[in-house]
N, C-alpha and C positions, 0 to 999 in steps of 0.2 A: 964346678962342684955339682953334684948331683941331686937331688931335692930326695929328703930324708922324710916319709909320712910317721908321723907321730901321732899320739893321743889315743893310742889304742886301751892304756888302761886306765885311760884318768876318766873319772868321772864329774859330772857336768848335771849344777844343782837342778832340778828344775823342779818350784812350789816347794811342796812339803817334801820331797823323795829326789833321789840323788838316779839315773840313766846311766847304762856305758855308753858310750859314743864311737862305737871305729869309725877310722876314715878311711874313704878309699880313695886312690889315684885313678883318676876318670883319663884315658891317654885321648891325646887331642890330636887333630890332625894337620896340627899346624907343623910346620918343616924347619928346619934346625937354623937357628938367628931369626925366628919369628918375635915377634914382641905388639907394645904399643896395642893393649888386647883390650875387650872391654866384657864386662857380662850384662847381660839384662833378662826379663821375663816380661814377657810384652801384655798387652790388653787381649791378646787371645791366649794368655797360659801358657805360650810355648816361651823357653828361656832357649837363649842364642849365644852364642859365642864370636867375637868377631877380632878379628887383627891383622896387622899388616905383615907381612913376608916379601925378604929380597926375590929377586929376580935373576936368572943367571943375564940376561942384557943390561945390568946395573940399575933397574929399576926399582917398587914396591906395587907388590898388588896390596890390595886389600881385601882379603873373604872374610866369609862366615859360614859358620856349621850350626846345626839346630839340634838340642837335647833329644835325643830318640830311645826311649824306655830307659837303659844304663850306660847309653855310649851315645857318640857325635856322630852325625850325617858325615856324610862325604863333604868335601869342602865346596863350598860354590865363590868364582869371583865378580864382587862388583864391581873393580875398576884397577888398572893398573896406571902408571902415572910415572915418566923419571923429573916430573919438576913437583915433586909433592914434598912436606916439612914432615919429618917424618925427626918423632921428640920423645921422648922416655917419660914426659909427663903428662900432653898434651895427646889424648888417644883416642884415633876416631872411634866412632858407636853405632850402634842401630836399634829401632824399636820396632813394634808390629802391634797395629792397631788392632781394635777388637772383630775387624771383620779381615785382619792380615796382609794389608798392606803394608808392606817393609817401608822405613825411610832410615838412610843411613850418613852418616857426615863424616868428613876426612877434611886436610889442610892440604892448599895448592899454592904453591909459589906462584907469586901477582907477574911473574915476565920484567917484573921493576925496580926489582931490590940492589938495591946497595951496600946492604950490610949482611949480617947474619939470618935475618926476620923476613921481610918484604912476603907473607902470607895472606890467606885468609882460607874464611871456612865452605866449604859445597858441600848443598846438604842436596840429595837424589832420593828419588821414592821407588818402588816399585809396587804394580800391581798382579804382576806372577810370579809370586815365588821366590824374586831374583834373580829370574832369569834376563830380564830387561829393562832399566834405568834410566830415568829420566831428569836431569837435573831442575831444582825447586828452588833454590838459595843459591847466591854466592854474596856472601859477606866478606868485605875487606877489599876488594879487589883493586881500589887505588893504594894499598899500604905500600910502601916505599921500604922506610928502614921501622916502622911500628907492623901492628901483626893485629888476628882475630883469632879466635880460639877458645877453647874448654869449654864448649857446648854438650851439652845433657837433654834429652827428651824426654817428653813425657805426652805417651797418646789417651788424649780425656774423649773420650765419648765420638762423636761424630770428627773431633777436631785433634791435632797434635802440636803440642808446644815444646816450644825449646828456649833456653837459656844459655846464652853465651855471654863471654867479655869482646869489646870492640873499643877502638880507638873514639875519643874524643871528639877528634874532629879529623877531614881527612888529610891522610899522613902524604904532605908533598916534599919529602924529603928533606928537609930544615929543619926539621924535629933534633934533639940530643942525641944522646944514647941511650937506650931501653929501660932506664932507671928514671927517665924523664919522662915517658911515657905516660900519656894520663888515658886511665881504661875506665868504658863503660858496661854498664851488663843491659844487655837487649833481653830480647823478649823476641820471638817470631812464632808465627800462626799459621797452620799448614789445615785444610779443608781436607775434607772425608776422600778426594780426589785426587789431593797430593799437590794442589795449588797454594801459594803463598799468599796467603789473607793479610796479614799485616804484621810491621815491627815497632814496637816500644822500646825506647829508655827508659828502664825505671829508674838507675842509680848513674850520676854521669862523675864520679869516683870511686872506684873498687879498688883490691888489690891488682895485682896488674898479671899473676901466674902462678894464681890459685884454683883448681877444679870448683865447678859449681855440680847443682844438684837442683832438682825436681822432682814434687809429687802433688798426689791430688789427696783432696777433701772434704769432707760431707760438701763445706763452706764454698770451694774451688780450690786452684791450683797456690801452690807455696812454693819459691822458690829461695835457695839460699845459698850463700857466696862469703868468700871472706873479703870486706868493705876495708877502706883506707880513708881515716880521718886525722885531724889534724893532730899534729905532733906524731906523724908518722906511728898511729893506734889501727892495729890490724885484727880486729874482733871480728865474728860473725852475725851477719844479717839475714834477715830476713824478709821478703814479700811476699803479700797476700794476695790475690785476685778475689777482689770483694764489688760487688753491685756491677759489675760490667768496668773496675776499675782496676788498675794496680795502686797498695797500699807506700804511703813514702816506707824508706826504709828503715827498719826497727832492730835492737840489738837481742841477739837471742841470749844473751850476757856479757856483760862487762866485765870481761878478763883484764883489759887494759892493757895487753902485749904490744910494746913499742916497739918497733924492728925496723929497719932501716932498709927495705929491702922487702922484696915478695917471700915468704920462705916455702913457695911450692908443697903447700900442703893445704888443701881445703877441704869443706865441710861433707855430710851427708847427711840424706834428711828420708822417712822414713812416714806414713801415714795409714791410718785405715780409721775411717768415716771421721769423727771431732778429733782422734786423736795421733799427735805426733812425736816423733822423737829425733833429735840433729842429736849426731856425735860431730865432734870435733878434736883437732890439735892446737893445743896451745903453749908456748912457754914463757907466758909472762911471769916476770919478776925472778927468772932464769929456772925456773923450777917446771919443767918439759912434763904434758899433763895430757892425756884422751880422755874426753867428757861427753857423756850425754845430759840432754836436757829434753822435759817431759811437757807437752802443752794436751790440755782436755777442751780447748774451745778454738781449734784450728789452725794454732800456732798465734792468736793473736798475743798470748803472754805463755812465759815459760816456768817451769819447778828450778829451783837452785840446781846446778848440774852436780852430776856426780863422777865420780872418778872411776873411772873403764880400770885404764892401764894398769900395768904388772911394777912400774916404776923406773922402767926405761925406755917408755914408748918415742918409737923412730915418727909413729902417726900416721898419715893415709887409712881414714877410720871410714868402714861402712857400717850399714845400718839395714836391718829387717826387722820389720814389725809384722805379727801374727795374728788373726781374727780372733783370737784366743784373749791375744792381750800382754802375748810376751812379747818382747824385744830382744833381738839377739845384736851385739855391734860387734865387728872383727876391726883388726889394727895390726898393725905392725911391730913388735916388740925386740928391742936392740938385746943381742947374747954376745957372746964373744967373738971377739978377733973375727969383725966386719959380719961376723953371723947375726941374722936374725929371726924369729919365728911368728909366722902371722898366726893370730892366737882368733879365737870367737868367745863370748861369755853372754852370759841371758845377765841382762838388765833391766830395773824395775824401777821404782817410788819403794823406798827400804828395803832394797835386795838387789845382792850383787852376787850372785852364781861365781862356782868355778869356773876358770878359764881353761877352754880346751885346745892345744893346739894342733894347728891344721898343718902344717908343713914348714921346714928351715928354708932358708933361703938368704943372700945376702940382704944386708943392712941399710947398701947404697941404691944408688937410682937405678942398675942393674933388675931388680925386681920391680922397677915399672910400680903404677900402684894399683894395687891389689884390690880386686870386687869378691861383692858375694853376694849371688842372689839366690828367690827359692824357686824352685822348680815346682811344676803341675803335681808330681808325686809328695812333693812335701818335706825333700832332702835338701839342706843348705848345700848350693854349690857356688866356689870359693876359684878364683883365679889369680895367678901369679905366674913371673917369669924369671925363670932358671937354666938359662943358657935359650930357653925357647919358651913360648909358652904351653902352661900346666897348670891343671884342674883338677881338682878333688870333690868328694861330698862326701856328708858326715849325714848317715841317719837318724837325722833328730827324731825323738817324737811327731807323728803328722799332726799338724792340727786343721782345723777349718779354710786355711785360706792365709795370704798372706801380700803383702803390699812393698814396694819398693819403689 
């Protein structure tokens, strides 16, 4: 199926006065069965693109392209690999600190495995450009039949942190099957140089294969995840980096979604200076829901969330927040016969914008899940996979600046 650009006459509230909004199809240079993509805009303003692409020797590279006025660099590769975990949900990334040094992460089969999993995650820096990598992380490396994975970056100041799930304790192959799994969310600390300063536990039960998220603010960094407590209750969390500490972990709401099972869909979180915003998916009490929620004192407490979706949200929800003070979240929205369209809408505290949509695509794991950040110029751009991956932007109004 071809990917269909829409939203060229809908307009898209924002304040007192309603904007057109065209989108356009930004062509990527990724090569056809590319996927597993991610976006970001790093602490120097430049927004990147990154994803993996087969190999005609049965391999996966993995590259990235960097935003250049209205189109993608050429592609450069960081690494190629034929024992890499290469997962429709699970997609490596990259950020670039404020003085540009890349660090990027991808999943390597441990040489151990015995089932499906036996992964973890390598996380590599570089200091030119990408042209040459140096590995900084390997998480998971004794997993057997358990795994590590859905790690998120985030480069604060001289320093660069990241957020992943990891196993419990380590996996010497006597473990169950994947639903026995007990996962934890780390924390790792990468120095201005690209060395590995240190890893924390903050939560030693989460869900087990749910995307995390990070951001920073005024306060420090926030990270958030979808948690697993008892009576198998899959809500979303949150932690703080507060006085040189991380905080226990706290609910950004009580949806109270019972689920028996991971349902591969997690949060995002979104900040600039005290204030934040987490979208999420939920379908507690069967009734399938994208929400955001609003915090003014660093995510230590949250506003009642409010309702994104169109009313048949599939979920995989991001989130940009604006120096301005808007929030825009994007999501996934189910249409017919396995179609779906990833939608964007400005969200507030009593104001819920039209929803514009950015492009069809299917409904299933086929479309990978979908990012959207902003760019140095000030254009929402929006990624997704439709036989390969593809990118769009929509010229919003510029404002002053914007945080992801």
């Amino acid at each position: 199926m071809r990917t269909r650009l829409i939203g060229l006459g809908l307009m898209l509230a924002l304040g007192a006065g309603a904007a057109q909004s065209p989108v356009e199809e930004l062509a990527t240079p990724a090569g056809p069965d590319s996927g597993m993509y991610s976006l970001t805009t790093g602490a120097n303003q430049e927004t990147y693109l990154t994803w993996l692409e087969p190999t005609s020797g049965g391999s996966h590279a993995l590259k990235f392209s960097r935003l250049a006025g209205i189109g993608w660099t050429a592609p450069v590769t960081i690494a190629q690999g034929s024992n890499w975990f290469v997962n429709w949900a699970d997609h490596p990334s990259l950020t670039a600190t404020r003085g540009g040094r890349l660090f990027a992460h991808w999943l390597v089969s441990t040489g151990r495995k015995t089932g499906a999993y036996g992964y973890a995650i390598r996380v590599a820096s570089s200091e030119d450009q990408g042209r040459t990598w140096r590995t900084v992380l390997d998480e998971g490396v004794r997993n057997v039949k358990d795994y590590s994975g859905f790690l998120s970056f985030l480069p604060t100041g001289t320093t660069t942190t990241a957020v992943y799930l990891t196993p419990l304790a380590p996996d010497d192959g006597t473990g169950g099957d994947e639903d026995d799994h007990v996962k934890t969310v780390g924390i790792a600390r990468f120095a201005a140089d690209g060395r590995e300063i240190d890893r924390t536990i903050v939560d030693t039960d989460s869900c087990s294969c749910c995307s995390t998220d990070i951001a920073d603010t005024a306060n420090g960094p926030i990270a958030v995840y979808r948690d697993h407590e008892a009576g198998e209750i899959r809500d979303i969390s949150i932690v703080r980096h507060v006085n040189g500490r991380w905080t226990t972990p706290a609910p950004v709401h009580r949806d109270g979604w019972r689920i028996n099972g991971c349902p591969t869909n997690g949060p995002a979180v979104a900040a600039v200076d005290r204030r934040v915003a987490v979208a999420w998916f939920t379908a507690a009490h069967d009734q399938p829901r994208v929400y955001v929620a609003f915090s003014t004192d660093a995510g230590a407490t949250f506003s009642a969330p409010l309702r994104v979706d169109d009313g048949r949200p599939v979920g995989w929800p991001d989130v940009v927040m604006v120096d301005d003070g808007r929030t825009i979240v994007s999501w996934l929205e189910r249409a017919d016969e396995g179609k779906g369209t990833i939608r964007i809408r400005e969200m507030a505290p009593g104001m819920r914008g039209a929803a514009l949509s950015v492009a069809t695509a299917s409904s299933g794991r086929s479309t990978g899940i979908p990012h959207m950040v902003r760019s140095r110029a000030g254009d929402l751009i929006v990624a997704w996979r439709d036989g390969q991956v593809r990118t769009a932007r929509t010229m919003w109004p510029r404002g002053s600046g914007a945080a992801r």
